[in-house]
N, C-alpha and C positions, 0 to 999 in steps of 0.2 A: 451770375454776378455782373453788376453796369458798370462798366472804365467809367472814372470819374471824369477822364479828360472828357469822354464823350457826352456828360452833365454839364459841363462847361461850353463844352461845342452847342448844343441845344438850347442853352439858356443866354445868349448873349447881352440883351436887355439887363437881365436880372443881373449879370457878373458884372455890369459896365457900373451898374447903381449901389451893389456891394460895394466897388471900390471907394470908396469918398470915403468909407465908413469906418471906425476904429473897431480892428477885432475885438480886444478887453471889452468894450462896451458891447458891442454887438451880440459876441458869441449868448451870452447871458439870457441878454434878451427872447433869441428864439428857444435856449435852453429852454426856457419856461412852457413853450408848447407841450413839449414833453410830459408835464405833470399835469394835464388835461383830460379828465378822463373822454370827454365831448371827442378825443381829436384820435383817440385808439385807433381807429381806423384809418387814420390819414398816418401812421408811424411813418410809411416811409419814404412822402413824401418830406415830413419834416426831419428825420433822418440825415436827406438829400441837402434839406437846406441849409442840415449844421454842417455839413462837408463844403455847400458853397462859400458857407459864411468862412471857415476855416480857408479856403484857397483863395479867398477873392478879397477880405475887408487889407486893405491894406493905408488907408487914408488918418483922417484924426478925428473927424464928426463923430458927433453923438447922437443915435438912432433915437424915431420917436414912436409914440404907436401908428402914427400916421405912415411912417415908414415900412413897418413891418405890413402894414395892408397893403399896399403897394405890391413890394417882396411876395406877398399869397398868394396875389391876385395873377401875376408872373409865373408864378411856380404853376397855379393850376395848369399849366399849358405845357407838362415837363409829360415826359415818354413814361415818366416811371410810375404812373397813375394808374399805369394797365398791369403792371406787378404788385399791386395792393388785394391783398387776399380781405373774404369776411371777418372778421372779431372771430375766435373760434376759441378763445379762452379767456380768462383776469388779467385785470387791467395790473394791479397789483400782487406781485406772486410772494411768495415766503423763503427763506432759505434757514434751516432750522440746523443748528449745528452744538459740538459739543463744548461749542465758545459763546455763543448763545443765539439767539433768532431775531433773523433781520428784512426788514419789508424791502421789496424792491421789484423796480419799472421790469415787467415783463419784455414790454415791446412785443419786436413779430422774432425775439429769438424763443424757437420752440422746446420748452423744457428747460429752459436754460436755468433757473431755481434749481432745479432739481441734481441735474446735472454739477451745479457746481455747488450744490449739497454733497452730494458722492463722493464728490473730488475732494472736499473737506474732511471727509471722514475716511478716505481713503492714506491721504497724508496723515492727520492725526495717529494715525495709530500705529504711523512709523518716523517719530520725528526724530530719531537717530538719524536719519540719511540724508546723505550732504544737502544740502538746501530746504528741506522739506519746512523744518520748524522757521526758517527766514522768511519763505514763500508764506506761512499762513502769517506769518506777522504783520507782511506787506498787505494780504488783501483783507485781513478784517478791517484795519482804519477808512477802506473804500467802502465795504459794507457798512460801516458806523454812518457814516457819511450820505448813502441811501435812508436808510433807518430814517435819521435825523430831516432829511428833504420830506421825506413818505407824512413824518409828525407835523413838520409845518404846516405843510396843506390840509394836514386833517383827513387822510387816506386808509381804510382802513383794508387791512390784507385779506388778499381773494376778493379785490372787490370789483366790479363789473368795469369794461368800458364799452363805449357806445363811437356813435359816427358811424357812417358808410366808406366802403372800402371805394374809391377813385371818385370822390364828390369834392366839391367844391371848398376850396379851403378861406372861412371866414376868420379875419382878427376878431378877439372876443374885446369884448369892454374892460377897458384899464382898470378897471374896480376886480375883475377877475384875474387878470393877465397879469396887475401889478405883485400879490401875496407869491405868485409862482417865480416871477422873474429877481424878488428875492430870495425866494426860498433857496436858491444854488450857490449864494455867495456864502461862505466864512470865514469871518473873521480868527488872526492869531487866538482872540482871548476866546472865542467860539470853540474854538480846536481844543484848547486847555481843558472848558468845561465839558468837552464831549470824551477827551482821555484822550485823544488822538496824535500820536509824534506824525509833527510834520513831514519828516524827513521821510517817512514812510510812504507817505503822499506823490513824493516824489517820482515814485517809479511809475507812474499813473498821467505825471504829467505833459501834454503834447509839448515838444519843444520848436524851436524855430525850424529846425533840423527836420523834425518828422513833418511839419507841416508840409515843407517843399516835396516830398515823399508823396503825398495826396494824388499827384498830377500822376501819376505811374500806379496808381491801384485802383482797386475798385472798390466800391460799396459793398457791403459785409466785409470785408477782409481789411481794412484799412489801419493805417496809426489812429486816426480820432476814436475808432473803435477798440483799441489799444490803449491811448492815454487818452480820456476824456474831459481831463481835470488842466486848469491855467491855472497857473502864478499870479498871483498881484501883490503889488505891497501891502497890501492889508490881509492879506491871507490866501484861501485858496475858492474857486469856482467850480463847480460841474457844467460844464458845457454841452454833456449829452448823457441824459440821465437814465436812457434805456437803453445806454451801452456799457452799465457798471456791470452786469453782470457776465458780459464778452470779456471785457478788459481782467475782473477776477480771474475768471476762468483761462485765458491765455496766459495769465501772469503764473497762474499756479501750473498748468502744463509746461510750462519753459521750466522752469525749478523740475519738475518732475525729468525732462530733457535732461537736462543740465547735473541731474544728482549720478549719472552715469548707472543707470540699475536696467537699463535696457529691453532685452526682451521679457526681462522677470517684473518687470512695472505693467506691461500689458496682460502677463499670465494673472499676477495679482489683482489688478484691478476689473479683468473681465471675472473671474471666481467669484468676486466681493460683488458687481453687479448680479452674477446670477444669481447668489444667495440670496439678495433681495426680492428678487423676483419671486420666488421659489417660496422663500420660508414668509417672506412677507404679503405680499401681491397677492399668490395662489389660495396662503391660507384666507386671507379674510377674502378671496373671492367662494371659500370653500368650496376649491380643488382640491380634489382627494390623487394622493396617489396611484398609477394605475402600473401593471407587470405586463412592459409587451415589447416585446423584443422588433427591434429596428433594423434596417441593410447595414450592412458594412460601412464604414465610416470612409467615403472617395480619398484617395490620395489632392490634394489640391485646393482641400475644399474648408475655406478657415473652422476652428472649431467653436462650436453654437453650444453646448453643454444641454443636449436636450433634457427636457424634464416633462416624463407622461404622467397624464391625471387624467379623470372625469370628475363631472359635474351633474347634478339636478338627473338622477336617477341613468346612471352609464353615458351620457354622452362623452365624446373624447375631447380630451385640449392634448395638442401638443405646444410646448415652450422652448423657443429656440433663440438663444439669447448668442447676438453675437455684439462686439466692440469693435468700432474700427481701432487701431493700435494708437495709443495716445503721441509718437512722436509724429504720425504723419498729423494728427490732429495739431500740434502747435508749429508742426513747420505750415500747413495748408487751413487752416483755423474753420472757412467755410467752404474747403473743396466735398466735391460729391462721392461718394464710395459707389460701384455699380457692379450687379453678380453676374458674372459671365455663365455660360451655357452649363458647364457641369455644375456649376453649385445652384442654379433653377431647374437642374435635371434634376439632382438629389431632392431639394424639397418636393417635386414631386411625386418621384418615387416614395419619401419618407410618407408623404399625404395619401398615399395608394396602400402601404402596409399597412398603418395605422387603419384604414379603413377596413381590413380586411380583419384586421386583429377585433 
């Protein structure tokens, strides 16, 4: 993870010419890179620049495209050019639920569709528990709100993006730049016809408060990545449109925190992923069940719920599905998990009997 402050320390050109600028108008503006499929590759670089644009516009001008090429052309020279991986999935992902299905910016979070698919269906099916049924109220008007960006542009789901990962970042031509840099504003009467309580919105929005919070965290783990959305009087903005699906997804792990169900929210929600795995995954990879007894289960060693099969005439699968616990996930949102000695000893131990079996 990169300290923002130290994005700041490294770009000082670039923060001195943010400043003149009005964030309302601004943040908008480079929102629109985001719904680029050309710029996939550059996420997080532009990522980077809605964090700058977020710490640094403090002025009253109004940005022009002339301006943002400038801004690019600055950025290209930023450290975090070498933390740009290849394109390795859609530009556009899916998150399909029993509220209905909604397209949204993949970005470089990995799986993150998916994942906060899970967690949808996870809550759903226990909206008795304190927060559960508030928490999915709050994040589908953010999913409505991708949806609705994904249709302006004309985006269709699972669909490719392109770019190279640490190349040079060009303004595109205002004829392209200008449908995207509207496509994130909406308007009051917008929200009406999209079904949307504003007020829901709310929880989503970056405040003055969490702005100044920026200069003390880093990139993945931030409030912009948390409330992505501005205020204005005329309605509301996405300022970072491949971080709707972070902001759900933490929104709904704090509810899950928050409904006090503890360690039984962990047990529950790893059983309901492996199920998946298992009943869904396995079969249509047609993995077959297979009977072979395993080592002893380590005292120490989190539990993986393994599941043996073969495949394509006896080969073996083994499936070992673990979770990290959903509160360190919303206290630590992008911290690392890492297996210490006895739990890499076990798997391959577990890899040594299965072989033998």
């Amino acid at each position: 993870m990169f300290p923002l402050a130290q994005l700041v320390k490294d770009h000082p050109a670039l923060v001195s010419k943010l400043s003149r600028y009005s964030f309302f108008a601004t943040a908008p503006l480079v929102s629109g890179l985001s719904l680029l499929p050309d710029f996939h590759g550059n996420t997080a670089l532009i990522e980077a620049l809605q964090h700058l644009v977020a710490m640094s516009c403090k002025g009253r001008a109004n940005p022009q495209r002339d301006d943002l090429a400038v801004w690019l052309k600055l950025l290209n020279e930023s450290p975090l050019r070498s933390m740009e991986d290849p394109i390795e999935d859609v530009f556009v992902g899916y998150v399909n639920s029993a509220f209905g299905g909604f397209r949204v910016f993949r970005g470089i979070f990995a799986e993150g569709d998916f994942w906060l698919e899970r967690l949808l269906a996870f809550l759903e099916e226990k909206l008795d528990f304190p927060g559960f049924r508030d928490g999915i109220e709050c994040a589908l008007p953010l999913l409505k709100l991708s949806e609705a960006i994904v249709k302006r542009v004309s985006l269709p789901r699972y669909c490719a993006g392109s770019g190279m990962a640490a190349s040079q970042l060009k303004v595109p031509q205002w004829r392209i730049l200008y449908p995207c840099f509207t496509a994130v504003h909406f308007s009051d009467f917008d929200l009406v016809e999209l079904e949307i309580n504003r007020d829901h919105l709310l929880h989503f929005v970056l405040s003055d408060e969490e702005r100044l919070k920026l200069a003390g965290q880093t990139i993945w783990n931030s409030s912009l990545e948390r409330y992505p959305l501005i205020a204005v009087p005329s309605g509301i903005t996405v300022i970072s449109p491949s971080n709707i699906i972070r902001a759900a997804t933490r929104l709904l792990l704090e509810r899950i925190l928050q409904s006090g169900i503890g360690g039984w929210g962990d047990m529950f929600f790893h059983s309901e992923i492996s199920s998946v795995f298992v009943n869904d995954v396995a079969t249509r990879l047609q993995i077959k069940p297979l009977n072979c007894k395993l080592p002893v289960w380590p005292d120490g060693v989190p539990a993986m719920m393994p599941f043996l099969g073969y495949f394509d005439y006896g080969k073996p699968v083994l499936m070992l599905n673990h979770c990290i616990p959903l509160s360190q996930c919303a206290t630590d949102f992008n911290g690392f998990e890492s297996f210490n000695e006895d739990i890499q000893g076990f798997s391959w131990l577990t890899r040594v009997s299965l072989g033998k079996n």
